[in-house]
PQR file with spaces between the fields and no chain letter, atoms N, CA, C, O and H, PARSE charges and radii, in Angstrom:
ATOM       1  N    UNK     1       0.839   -1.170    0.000 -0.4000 1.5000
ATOM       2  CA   UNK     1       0.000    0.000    0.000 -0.0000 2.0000
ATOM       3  C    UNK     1       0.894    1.246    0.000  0.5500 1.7000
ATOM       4  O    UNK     1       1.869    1.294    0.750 -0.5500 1.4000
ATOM       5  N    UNK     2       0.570    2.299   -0.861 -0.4000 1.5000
ATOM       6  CA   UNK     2       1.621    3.512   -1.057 -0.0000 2.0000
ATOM       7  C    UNK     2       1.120    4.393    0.056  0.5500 1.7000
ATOM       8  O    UNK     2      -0.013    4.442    0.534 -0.5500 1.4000
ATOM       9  H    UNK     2      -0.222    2.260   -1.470  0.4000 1.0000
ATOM      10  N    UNK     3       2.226    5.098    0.379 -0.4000 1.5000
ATOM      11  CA   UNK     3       2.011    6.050    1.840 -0.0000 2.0000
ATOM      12  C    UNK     3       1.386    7.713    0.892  0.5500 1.7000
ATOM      13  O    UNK     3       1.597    8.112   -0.253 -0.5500 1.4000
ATOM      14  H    UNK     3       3.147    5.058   -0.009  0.4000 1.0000
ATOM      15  N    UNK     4       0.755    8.167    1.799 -0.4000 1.5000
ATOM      16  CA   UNK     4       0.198    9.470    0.825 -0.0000 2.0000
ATOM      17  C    UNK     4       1.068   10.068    1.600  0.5500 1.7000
ATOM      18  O    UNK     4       1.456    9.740    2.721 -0.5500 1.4000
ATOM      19  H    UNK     4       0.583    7.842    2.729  0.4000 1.0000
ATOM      20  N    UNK     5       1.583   11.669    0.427 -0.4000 1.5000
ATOM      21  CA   UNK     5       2.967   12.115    1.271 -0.0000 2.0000
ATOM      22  C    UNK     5       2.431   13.502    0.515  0.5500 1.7000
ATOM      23  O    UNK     5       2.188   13.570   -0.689 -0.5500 1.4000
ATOM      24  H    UNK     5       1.268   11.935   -0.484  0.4000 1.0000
ATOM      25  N    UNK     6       2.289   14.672    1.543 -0.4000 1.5000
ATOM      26  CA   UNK     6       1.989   16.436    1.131 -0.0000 2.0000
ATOM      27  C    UNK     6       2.673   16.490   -0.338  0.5500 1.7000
ATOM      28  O    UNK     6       3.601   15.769   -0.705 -0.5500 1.4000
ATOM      29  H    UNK     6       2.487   14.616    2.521  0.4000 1.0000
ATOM      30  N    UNK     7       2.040   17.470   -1.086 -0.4000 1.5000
ATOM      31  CA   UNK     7       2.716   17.901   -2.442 -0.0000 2.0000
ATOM      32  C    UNK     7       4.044   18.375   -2.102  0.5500 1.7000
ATOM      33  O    UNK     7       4.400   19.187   -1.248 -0.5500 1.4000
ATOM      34  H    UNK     7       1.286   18.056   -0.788  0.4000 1.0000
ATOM      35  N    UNK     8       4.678   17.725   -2.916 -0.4000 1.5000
ATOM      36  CA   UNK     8       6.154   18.617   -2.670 -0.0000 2.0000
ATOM      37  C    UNK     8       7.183   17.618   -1.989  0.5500 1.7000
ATOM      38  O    UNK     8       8.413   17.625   -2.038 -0.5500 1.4000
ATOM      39  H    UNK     8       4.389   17.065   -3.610  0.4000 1.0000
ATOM      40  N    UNK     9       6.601   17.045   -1.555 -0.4000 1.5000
ATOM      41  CA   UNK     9       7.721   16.019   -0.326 -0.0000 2.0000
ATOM      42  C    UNK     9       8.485   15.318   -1.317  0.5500 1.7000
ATOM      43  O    UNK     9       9.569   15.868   -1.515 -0.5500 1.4000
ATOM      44  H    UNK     9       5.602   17.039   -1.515  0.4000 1.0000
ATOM      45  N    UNK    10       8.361   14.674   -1.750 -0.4000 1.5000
ATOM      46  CA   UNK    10       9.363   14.016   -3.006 -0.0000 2.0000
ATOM      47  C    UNK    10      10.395   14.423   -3.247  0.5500 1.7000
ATOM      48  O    UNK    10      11.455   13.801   -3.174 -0.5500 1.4000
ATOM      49  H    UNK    10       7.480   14.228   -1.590  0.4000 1.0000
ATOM      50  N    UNK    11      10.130   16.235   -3.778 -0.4000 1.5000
ATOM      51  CA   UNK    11      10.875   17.404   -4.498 -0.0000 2.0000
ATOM      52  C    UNK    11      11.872   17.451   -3.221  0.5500 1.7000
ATOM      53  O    UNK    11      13.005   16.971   -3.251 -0.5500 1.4000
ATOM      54  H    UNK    11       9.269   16.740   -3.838  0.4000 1.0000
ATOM      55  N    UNK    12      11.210   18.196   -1.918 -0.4000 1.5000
ATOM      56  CA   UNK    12      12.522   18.587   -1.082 -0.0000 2.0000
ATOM      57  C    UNK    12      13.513   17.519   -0.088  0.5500 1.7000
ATOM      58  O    UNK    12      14.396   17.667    0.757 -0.5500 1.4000
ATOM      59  H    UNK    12      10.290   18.586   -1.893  0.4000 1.0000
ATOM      60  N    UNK    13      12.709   16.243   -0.813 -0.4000 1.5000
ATOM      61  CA   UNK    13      13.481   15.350   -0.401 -0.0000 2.0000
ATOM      62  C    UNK    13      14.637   15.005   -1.238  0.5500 1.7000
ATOM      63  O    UNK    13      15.707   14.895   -0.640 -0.5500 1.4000
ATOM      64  H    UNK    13      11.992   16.123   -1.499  0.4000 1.0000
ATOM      65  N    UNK    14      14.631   14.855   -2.229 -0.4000 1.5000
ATOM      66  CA   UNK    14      15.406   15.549   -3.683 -0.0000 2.0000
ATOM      67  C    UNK    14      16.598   16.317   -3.514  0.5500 1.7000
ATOM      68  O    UNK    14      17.748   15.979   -3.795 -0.5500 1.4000
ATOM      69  H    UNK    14      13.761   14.944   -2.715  0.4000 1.0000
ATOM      70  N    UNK    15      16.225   17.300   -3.064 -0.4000 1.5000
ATOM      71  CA   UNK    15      17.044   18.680   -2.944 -0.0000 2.0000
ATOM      72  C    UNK    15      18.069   18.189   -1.636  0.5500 1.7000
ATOM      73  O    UNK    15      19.189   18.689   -1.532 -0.5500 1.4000
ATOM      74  H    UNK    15      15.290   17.574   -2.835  0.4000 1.0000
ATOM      75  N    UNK    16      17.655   17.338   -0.820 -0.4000 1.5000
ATOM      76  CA   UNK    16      18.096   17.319    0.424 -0.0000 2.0000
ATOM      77  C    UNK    16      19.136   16.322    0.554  0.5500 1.7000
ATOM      78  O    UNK    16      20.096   16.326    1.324 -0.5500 1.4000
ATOM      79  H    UNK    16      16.745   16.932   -0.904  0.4000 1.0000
ATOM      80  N    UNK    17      18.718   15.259   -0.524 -0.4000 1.5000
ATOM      81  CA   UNK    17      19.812   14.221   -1.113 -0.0000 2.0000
ATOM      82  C    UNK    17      20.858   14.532   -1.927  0.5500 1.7000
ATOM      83  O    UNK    17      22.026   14.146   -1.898 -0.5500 1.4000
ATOM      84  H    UNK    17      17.938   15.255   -1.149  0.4000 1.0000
ATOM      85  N    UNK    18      20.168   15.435   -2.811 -0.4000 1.5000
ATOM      86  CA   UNK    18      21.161   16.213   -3.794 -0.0000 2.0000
ATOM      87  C    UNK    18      22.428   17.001   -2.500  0.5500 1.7000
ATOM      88  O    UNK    18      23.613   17.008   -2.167 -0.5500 1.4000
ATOM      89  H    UNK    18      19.219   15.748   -2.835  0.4000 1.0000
ATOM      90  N    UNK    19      21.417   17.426   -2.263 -0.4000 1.5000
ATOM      91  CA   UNK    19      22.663   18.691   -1.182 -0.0000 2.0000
ATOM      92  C    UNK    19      23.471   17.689   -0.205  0.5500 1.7000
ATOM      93  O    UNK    19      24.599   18.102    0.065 -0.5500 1.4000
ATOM      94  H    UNK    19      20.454   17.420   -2.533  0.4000 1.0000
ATOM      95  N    UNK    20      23.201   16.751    0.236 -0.4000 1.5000
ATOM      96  CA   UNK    20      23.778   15.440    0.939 -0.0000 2.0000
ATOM      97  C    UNK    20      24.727   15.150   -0.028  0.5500 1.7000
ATOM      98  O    UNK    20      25.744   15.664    0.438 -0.5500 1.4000
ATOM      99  H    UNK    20      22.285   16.416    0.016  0.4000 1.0000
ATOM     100  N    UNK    21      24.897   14.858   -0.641 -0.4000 1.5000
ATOM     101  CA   UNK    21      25.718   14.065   -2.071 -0.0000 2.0000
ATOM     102  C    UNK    21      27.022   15.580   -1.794  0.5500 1.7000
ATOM     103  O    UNK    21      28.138   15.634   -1.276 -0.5500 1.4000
ATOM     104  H    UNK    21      24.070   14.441   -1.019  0.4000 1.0000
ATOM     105  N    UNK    22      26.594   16.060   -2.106 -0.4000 1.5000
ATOM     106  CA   UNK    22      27.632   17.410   -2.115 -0.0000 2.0000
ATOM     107  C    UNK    22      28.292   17.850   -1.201  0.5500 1.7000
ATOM     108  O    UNK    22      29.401   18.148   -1.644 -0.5500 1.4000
ATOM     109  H    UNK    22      25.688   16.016   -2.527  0.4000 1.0000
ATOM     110  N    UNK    23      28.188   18.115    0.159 -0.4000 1.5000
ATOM     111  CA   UNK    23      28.372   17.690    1.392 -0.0000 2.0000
ATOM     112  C    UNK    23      29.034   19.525    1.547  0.5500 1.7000
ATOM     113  O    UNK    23      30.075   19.668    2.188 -0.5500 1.4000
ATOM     114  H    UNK    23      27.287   17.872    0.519  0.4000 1.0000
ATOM     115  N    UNK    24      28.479   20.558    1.044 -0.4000 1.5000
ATOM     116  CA   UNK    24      28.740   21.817    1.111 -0.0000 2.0000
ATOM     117  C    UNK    24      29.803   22.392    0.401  0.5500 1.7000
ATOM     118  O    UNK    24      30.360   23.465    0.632 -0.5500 1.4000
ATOM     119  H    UNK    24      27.633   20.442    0.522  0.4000 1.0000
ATOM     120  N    UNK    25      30.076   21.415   -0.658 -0.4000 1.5000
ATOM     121  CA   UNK    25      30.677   21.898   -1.822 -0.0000 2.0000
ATOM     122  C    UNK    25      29.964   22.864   -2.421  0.5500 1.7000
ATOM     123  O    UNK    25      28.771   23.001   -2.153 -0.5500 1.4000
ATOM     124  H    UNK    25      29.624   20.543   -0.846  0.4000 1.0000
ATOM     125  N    UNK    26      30.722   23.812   -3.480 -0.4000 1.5000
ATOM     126  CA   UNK    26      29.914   25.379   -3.860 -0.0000 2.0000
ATOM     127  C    UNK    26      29.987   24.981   -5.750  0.5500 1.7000
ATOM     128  O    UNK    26      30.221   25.743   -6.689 -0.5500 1.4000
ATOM     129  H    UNK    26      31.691   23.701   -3.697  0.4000 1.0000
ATOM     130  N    UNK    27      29.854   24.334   -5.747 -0.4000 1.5000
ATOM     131  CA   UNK    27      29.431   23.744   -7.344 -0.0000 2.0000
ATOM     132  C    UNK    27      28.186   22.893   -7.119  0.5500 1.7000
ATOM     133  O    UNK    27      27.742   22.167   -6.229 -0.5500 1.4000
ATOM     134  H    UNK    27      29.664   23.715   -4.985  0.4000 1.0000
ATOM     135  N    UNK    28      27.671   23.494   -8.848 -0.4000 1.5000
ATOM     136  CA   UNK    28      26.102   23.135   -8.768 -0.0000 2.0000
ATOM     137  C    UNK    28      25.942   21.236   -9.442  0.5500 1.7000
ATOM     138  O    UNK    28      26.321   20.767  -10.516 -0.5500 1.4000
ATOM     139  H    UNK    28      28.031   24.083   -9.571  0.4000 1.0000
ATOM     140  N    UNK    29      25.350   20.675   -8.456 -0.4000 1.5000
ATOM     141  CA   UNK    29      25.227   19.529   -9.359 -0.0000 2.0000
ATOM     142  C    UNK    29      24.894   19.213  -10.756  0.5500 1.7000
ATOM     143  O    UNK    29      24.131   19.884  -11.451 -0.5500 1.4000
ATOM     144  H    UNK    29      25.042   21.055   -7.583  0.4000 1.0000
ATOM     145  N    UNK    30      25.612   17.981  -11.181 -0.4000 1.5000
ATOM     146  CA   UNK    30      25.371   17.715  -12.650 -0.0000 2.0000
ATOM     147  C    UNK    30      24.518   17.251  -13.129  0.5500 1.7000
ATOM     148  O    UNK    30      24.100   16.322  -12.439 -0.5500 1.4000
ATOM     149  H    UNK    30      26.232   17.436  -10.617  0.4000 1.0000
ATOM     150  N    UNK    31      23.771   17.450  -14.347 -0.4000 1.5000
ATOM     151  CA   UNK    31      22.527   16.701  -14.402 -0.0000 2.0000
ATOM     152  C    UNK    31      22.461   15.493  -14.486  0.5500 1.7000
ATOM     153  O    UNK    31      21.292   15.147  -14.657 -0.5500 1.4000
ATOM     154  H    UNK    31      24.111   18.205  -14.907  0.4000 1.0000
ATOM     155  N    UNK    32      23.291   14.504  -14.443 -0.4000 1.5000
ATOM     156  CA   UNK    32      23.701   13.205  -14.090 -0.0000 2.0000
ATOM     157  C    UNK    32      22.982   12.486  -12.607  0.5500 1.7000
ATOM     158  O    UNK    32      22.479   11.425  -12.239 -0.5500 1.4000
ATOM     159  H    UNK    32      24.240   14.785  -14.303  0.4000 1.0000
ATOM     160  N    UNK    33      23.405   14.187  -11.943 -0.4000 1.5000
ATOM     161  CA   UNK    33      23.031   13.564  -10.132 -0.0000 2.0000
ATOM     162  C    UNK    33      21.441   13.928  -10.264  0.5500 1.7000
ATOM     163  O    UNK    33      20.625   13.009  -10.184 -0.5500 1.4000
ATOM     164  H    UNK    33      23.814   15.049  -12.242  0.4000 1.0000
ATOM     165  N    UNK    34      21.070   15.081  -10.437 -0.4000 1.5000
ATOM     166  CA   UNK    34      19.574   15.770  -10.791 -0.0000 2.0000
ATOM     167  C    UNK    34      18.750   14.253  -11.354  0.5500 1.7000
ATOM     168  O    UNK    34      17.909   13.684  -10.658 -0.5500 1.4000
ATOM     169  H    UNK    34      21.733   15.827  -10.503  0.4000 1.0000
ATOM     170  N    UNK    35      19.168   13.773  -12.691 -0.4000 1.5000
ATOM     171  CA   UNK    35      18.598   12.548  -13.110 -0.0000 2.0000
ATOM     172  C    UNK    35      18.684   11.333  -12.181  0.5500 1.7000
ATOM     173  O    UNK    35      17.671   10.641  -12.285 -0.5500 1.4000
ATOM     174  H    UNK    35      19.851   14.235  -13.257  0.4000 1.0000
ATOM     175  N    UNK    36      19.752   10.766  -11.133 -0.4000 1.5000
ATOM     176  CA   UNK    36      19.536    9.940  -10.530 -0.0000 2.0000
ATOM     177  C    UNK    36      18.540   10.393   -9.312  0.5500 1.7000
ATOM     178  O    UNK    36      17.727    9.601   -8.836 -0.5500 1.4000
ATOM     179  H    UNK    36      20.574   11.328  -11.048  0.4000 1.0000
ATOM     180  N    UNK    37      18.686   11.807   -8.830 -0.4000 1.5000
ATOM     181  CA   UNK    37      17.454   11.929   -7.849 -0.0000 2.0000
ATOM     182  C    UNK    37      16.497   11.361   -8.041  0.5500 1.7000
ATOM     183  O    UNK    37      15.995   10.486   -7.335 -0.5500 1.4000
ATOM     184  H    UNK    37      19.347   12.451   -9.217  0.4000 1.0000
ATOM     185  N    UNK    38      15.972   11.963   -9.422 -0.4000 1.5000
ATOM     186  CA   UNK    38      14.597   11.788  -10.338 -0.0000 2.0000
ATOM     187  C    UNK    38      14.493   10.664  -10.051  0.5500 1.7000
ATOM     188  O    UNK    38      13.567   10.511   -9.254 -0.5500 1.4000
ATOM     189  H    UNK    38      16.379   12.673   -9.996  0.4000 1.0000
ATOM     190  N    UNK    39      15.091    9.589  -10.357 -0.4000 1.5000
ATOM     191  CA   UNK    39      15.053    8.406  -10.627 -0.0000 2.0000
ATOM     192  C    UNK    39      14.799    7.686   -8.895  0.5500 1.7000
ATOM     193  O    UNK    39      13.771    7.024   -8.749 -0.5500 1.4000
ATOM     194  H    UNK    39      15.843    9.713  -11.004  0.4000 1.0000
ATOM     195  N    UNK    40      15.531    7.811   -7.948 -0.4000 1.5000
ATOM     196  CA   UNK    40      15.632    7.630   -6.858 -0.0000 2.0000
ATOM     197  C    UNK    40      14.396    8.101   -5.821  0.5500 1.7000
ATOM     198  O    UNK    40      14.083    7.536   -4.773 -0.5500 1.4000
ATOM     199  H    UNK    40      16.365    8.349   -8.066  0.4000 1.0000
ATOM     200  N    UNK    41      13.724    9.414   -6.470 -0.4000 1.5000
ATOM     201  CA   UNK    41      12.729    9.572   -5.257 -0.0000 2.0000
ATOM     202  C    UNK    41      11.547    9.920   -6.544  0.5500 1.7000
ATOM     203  O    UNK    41      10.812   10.906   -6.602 -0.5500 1.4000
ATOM     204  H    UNK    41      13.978    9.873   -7.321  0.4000 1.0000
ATOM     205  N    UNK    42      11.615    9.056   -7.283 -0.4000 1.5000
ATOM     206  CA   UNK    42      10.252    9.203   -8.662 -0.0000 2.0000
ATOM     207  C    UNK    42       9.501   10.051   -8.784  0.5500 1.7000
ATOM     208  O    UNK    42       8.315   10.137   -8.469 -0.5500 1.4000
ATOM     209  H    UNK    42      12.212    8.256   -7.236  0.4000 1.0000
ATOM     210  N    UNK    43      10.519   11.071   -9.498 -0.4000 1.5000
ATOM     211  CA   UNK    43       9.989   12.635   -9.449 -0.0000 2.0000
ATOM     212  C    UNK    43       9.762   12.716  -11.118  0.5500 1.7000
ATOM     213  O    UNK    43      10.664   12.158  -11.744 -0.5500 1.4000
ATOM     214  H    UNK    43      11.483   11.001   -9.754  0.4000 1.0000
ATOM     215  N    UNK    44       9.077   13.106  -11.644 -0.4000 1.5000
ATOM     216  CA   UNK    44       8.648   13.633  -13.139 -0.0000 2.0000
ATOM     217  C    UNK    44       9.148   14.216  -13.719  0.5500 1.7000
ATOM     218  O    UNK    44       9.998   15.035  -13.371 -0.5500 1.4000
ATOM     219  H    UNK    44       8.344   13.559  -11.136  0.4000 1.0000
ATOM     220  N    UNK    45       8.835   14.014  -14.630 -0.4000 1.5000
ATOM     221  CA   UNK    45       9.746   15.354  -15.738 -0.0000 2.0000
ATOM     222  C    UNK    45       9.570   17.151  -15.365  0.5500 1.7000
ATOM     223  O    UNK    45      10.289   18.073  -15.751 -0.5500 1.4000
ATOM     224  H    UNK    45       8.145   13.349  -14.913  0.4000 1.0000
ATOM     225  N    UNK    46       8.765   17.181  -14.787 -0.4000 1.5000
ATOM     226  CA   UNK    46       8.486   18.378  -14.475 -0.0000 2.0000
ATOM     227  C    UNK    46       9.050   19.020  -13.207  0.5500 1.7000
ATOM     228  O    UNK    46       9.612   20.114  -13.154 -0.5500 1.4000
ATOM     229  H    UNK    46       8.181   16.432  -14.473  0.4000 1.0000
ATOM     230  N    UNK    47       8.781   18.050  -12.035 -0.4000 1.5000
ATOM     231  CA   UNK    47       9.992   18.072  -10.894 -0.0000 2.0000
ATOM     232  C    UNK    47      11.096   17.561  -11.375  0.5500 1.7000
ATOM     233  O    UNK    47      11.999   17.480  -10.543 -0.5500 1.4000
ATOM     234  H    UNK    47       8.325   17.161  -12.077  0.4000 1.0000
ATOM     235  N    UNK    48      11.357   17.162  -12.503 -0.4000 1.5000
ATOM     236  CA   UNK    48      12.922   16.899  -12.560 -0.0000 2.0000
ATOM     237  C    UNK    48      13.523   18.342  -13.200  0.5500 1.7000
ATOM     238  O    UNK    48      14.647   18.751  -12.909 -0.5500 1.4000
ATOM     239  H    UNK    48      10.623   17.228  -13.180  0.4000 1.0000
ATOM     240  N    UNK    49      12.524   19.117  -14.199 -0.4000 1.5000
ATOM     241  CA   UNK    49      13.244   20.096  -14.814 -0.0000 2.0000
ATOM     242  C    UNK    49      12.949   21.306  -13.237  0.5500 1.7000
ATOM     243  O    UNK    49      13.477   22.350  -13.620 -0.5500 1.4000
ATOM     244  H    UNK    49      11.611   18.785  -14.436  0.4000 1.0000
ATOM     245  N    UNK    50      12.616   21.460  -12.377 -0.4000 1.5000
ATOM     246  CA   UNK    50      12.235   22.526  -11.281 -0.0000 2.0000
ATOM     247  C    UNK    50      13.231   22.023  -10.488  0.5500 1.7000
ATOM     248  O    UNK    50      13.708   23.071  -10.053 -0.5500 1.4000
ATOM     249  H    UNK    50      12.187   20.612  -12.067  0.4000 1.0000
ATOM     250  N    UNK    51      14.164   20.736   -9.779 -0.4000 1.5000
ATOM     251  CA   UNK    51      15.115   20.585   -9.482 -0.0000 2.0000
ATOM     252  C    UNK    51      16.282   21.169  -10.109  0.5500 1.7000
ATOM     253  O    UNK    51      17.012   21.770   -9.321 -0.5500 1.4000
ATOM     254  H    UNK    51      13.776   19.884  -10.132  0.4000 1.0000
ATOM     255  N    UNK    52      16.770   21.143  -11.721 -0.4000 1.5000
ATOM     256  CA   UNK    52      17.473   21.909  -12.444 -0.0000 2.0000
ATOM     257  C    UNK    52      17.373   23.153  -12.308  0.5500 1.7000
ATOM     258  O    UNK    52      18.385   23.845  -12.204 -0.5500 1.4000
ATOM     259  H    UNK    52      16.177   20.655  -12.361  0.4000 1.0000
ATOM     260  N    UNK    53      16.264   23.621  -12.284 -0.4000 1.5000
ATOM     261  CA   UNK    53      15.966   25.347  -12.084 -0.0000 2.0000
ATOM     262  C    UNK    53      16.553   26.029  -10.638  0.5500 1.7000
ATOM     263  O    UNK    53      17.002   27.170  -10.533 -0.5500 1.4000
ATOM     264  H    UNK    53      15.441   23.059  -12.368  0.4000 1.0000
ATOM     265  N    UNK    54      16.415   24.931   -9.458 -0.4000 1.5000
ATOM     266  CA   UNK    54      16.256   25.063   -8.228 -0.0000 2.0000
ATOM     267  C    UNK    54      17.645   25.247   -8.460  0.5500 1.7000
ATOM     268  O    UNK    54      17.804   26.453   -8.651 -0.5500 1.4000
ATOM     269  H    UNK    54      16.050   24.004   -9.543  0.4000 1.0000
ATOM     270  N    UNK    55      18.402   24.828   -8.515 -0.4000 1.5000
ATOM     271  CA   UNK    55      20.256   24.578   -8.579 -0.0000 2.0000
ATOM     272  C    UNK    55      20.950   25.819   -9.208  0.5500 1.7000
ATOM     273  O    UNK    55      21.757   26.557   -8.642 -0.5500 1.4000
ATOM     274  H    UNK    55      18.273   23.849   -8.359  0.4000 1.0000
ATOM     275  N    UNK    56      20.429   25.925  -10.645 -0.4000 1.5000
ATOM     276  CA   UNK    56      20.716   27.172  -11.151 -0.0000 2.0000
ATOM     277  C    UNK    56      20.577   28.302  -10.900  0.5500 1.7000
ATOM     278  O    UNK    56      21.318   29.148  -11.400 -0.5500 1.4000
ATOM     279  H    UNK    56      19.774   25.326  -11.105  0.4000 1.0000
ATOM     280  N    UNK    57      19.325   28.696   -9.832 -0.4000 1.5000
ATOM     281  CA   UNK    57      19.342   29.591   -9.253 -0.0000 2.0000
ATOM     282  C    UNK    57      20.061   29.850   -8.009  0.5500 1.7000
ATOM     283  O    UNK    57      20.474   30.995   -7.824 -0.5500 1.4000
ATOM     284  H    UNK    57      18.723   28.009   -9.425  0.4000 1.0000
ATOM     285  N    UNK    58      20.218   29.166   -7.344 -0.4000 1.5000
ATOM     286  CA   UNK    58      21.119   29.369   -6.126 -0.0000 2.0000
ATOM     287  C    UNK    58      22.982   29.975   -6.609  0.5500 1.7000
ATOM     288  O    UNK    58      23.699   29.835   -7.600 -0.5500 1.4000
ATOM     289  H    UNK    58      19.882   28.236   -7.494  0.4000 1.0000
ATOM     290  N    UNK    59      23.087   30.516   -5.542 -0.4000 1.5000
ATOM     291  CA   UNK    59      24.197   31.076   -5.955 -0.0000 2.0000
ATOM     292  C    UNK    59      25.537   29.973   -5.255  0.5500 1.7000
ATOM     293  O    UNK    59      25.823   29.428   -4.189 -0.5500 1.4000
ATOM     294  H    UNK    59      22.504   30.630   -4.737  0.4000 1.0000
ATOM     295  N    UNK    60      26.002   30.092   -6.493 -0.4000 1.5000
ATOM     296  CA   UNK    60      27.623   28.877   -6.802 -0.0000 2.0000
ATOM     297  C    UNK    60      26.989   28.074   -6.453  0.5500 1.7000
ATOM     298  O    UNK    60      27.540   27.529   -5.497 -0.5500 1.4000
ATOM     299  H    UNK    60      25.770   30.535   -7.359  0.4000 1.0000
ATOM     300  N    UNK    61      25.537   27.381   -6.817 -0.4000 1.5000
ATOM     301  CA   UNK    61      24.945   26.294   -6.948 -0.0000 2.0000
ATOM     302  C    UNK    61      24.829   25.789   -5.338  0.5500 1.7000
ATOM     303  O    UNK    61      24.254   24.701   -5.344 -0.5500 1.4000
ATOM     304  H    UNK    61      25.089   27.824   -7.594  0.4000 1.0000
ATOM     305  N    UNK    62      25.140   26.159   -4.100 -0.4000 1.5000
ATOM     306  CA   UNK    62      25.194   25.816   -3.001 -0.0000 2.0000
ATOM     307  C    UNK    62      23.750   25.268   -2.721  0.5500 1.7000
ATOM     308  O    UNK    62      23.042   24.998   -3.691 -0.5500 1.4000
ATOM     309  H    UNK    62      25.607   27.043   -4.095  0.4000 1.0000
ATOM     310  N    UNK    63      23.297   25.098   -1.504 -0.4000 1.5000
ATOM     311  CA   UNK    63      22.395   24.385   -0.921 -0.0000 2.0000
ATOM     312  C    UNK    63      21.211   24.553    0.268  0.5500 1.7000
ATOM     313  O    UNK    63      20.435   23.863    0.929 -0.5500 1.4000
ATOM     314  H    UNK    63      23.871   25.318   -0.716  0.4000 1.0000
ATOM     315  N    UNK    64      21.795   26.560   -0.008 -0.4000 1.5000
ATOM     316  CA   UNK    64      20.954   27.224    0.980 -0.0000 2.0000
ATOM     317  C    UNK    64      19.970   27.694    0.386  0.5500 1.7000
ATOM     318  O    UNK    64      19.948   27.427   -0.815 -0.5500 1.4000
ATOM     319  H    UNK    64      22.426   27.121   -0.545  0.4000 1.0000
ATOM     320  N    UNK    65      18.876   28.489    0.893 -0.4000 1.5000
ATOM     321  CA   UNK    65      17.987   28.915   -0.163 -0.0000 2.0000
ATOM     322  C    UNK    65      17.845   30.268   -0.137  0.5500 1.7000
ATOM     323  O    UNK    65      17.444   30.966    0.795 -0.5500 1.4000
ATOM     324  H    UNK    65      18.894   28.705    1.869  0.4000 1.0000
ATOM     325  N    UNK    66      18.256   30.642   -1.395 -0.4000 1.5000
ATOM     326  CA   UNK    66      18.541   32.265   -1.537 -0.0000 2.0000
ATOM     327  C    UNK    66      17.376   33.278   -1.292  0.5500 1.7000
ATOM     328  O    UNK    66      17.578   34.488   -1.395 -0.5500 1.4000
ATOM     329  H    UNK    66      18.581   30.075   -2.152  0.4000 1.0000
């Protein structure tokens, strides 16, 4: 049985793995890692391209939120 989880939880779980992986390095992940998120917390094409967006906007790609 699938657990029901708030809109969004997927996404900043995503972001939180992504930023884990990086470990406060100031380079923006590659879309290599962005695509295994996707893949890892079964996020869509649409949360996969708003993860990309999310990255690019932050400054030196870091992991805080601007």
């Amino acid at each position: 049985m699938a657990t029901i989880m708030p809109e969004g939880e997927l996404l900043r779980r995503a972001v939180k793995w992504i930023c884990e992986q990086y470990d406060g390095e100031t380079v923006a992940p590659s879309a290599r890692v962005i695509e295994e998120a996707a893949v890892r917390f079964n996020l869509g094409p649409l949360d996969q391209e708003a993860l990309s967006r999310f990255f690019k906007e932050q400054s030196q790609g870091d992991c805080t939120p601007a």
